[in-house]
Every structure is written in C-alpha cells, then in structure tokens.
Residue, then its C-alpha position, 0 to 999 in steps of 0.5 A: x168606276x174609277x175616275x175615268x172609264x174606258x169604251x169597250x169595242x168588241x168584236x165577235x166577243x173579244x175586246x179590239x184594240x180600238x177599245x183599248x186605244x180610246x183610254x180615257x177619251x171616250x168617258x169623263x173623270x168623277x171625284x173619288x175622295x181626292x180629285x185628280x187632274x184630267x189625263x192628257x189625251x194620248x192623241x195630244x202626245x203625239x200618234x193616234x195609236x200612242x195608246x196601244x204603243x204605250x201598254x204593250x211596248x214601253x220598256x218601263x212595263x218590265x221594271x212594274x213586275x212584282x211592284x205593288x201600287x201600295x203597300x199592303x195597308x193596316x186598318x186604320x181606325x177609322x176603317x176598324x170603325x166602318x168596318x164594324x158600322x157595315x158588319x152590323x148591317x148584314x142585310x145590307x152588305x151580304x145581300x148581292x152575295x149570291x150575286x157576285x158568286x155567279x158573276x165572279x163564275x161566269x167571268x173567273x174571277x175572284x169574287x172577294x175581289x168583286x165584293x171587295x170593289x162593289x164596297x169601296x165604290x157603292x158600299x153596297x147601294x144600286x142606287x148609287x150615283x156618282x157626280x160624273x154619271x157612274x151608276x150602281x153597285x159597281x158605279x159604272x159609266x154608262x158608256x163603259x156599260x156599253x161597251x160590255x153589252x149593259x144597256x146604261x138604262x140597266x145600270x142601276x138593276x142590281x144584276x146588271x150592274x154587277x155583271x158591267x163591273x164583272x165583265x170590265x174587270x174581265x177586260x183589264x185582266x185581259x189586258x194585263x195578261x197580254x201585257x205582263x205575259x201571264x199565259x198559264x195563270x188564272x186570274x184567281x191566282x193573281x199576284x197582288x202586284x197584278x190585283x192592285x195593277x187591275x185596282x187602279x186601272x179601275x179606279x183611273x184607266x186601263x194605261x194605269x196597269x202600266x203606269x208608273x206615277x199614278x195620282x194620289x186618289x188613285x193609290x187611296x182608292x187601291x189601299x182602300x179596296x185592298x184594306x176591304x179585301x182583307x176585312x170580314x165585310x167582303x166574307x161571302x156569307x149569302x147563301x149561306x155555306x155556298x163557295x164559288x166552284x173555280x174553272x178548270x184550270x185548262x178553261x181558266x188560263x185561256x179565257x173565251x175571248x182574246x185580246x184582238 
C-alpha cells in the first residue's frame, strides 16, 4: 500500500491521534515504479507531536482546496494496451467484485475507487507480494493490517485483504474530513481534488493529504489510479447487475467512529 504505511491505533473503534502521530515510523517504504527517498521522520523535525500539528494547523492546508495532485490524465497507449490485456481477462479482474461491493458498503465508500486501488496495486492478485512485505489484493503492510484489526497472517485471503485496504482508506477519509472541514458530505461524494489527496496518501503516507511537493511516484501512482477509475477494467460487472446501495445520507455524513 503505497511507499509507506501508517499503524493505526484505535480506541473503542475510533482512530486515536497516536495512529496519526506515528506517520511513517511505524512501516517501512516499498518501491512503486520510481523509488522515492525515505521521509524524514517527524520527530527529527523537532516535537513529538509535529505530526498532528502539522495536518491539522499548517496554514498551507488552505491553499490545497480544490488542488489536484495531478491533472486529470488521458490514456496513454500503453494503458489503452493493458487495458485492453485486462479486459480480455474477465475472470481475473471481475472476480472480487461482489467483494468490493460489501466492503465499499460497510465502509461507505466508493467501490470503482476501491477496484480502481486494488488494480494499480495488485492488478487483481491476493497472492501479491511487494518487496517491503505489503501483501494481497490491496498490498497492505501487515503492521497497517493491524492496526485496522486484519491479523497480517490474513493478509493474503481475498476477503481479509480487501477489508484491511477498505478500512484503511476509511481512516484517511476520516482524516481528510477533519482536515478539509467536510462535515455534510459523503465520502462518495468526494471532490476529485480529496480522492486524489486519499490517493496519494495511500501510495505515500497520511501527511501526504496535506502536503504540497509529493514525489514523483507518488503523483505516478495518483494519475495511474485515476487513469484505472475512468477505465472500463474497474466497471463492477460481478454479479451481474448488482450496484452498490448507498447509506443514507444522515449515516454517511457522520460515519461510526470519530477522529479521537
């Protein structure tokens, strides 16, 4: 999941700010195509709790508002190529579908966006492993898997590794829903600028939501899930027919669970 992973501490089911103060000390980084350098660590910037400080007061998280991280991109042909490779093998990319469809529920989340990570990171493969140790359909880090509950053992199980992923993403909404003062939207309703903010602190760390140079894989890896979002591969054809039955709206905009 990304080039580094954040361990989530809950409390009573809600995310606590240590599990946001950890950042990146607590997981190591994993090449994604280009390999970026390794973050500082906030503690050598100075305060313990520089982390929090940082994504909740910085006066720069203004200027981020409707601020993609990248353009929206065009197929190239190269992705036409490995999208028409993938779409020749349903059986392969529409086999979690019904999958995704209960975890995008459970976690209200939108379920192309879901599909859309599971194949820039898997391309649909439990079996995945990545160099650094992030594992299955989702390539999560075991200590990320955690901190959402998934024994790491579980990692590689279809089911378990779409729920860690689910339930990951869930928590930089979260996040991002503090930060961006979101109260009253859901997240399916997300401007791109905030799925692309999620995006990238998937691939990089949660302090990517609000940072403003990210590294060049980082941005690689946004435009290549976004490129997958707007694909026919990340149609959620299985089973056949089924389409995901939002929450209401009064459930979606005050998930269960809070900040602290």
């Amino acid at each position: 999941m990304g080039d580094a992973h954040l361990a989530v501490a809950y409390q009573g089911g809600a995310v606590s700010p240590a599990g946001l103060n950890m950042m990146f000390d607590a997981a190591k980084s994993r090449p994604a195509g280009v390999v970026a350098p390794e973050p500082k660590r906030f503690e050598e910037a100075g305060s313990p709790n520089k982390a929090l400080e940082t994504l909740y007061s910085r006066p720069s998280v203004s200027t981020l508002h409707q601020q993609l991280v990248v353009p929206v991109p065009n197929e190239t042909p190269a992705y036409r190529r490995t999208f028409k490779i993938m779409l020749a093998n349903p059986d392969k990319t529409d086999r979690w579908d019904e999958m995704i469809l209960r975890y995008a529920k459970i976690y209200k989340l939108d379920s192309r966006l879901l599909k859309s990570i599971m194949a820039a990171e898997s391309e649909f493969d439990p079996k995945a492993v990545s160099p650094s140790g992030a594992r299955g359909l989702m390539q999560v880090m075991p200590v990320t898997s955690a901190g959402v509950g998934i024994p790491a053992s579980k990692l590689n199980e279809p089911a378990s590794g779409v729920k860690a992923g689910a339930a990951y993403i869930q928590v930089l909404f979260k996040a991002a829903w503090k930060i961006f003062n979101l109260k009253g939207v859901r997240y399916t309703d997300a401007p791109m600028w905030v799925v692309q903010r999620v995006i990238a602190a998937y691939h990089a760390g949660p302090k990517f939501l609000t940072k403003l140079k990210l590294y060049p894989s980082t941005r690689s890896y946004v435009r290549k899930v976004i490129l997958f979002y707007h694909s026919k591969v990340t149609d959620l054809r299985r089973p056949a027919g089924v389409q995901l039955e939002l929450p209401s709206y009064n459930e979606a905009v005050t998930p269960s669970g809070s900040m602290y």
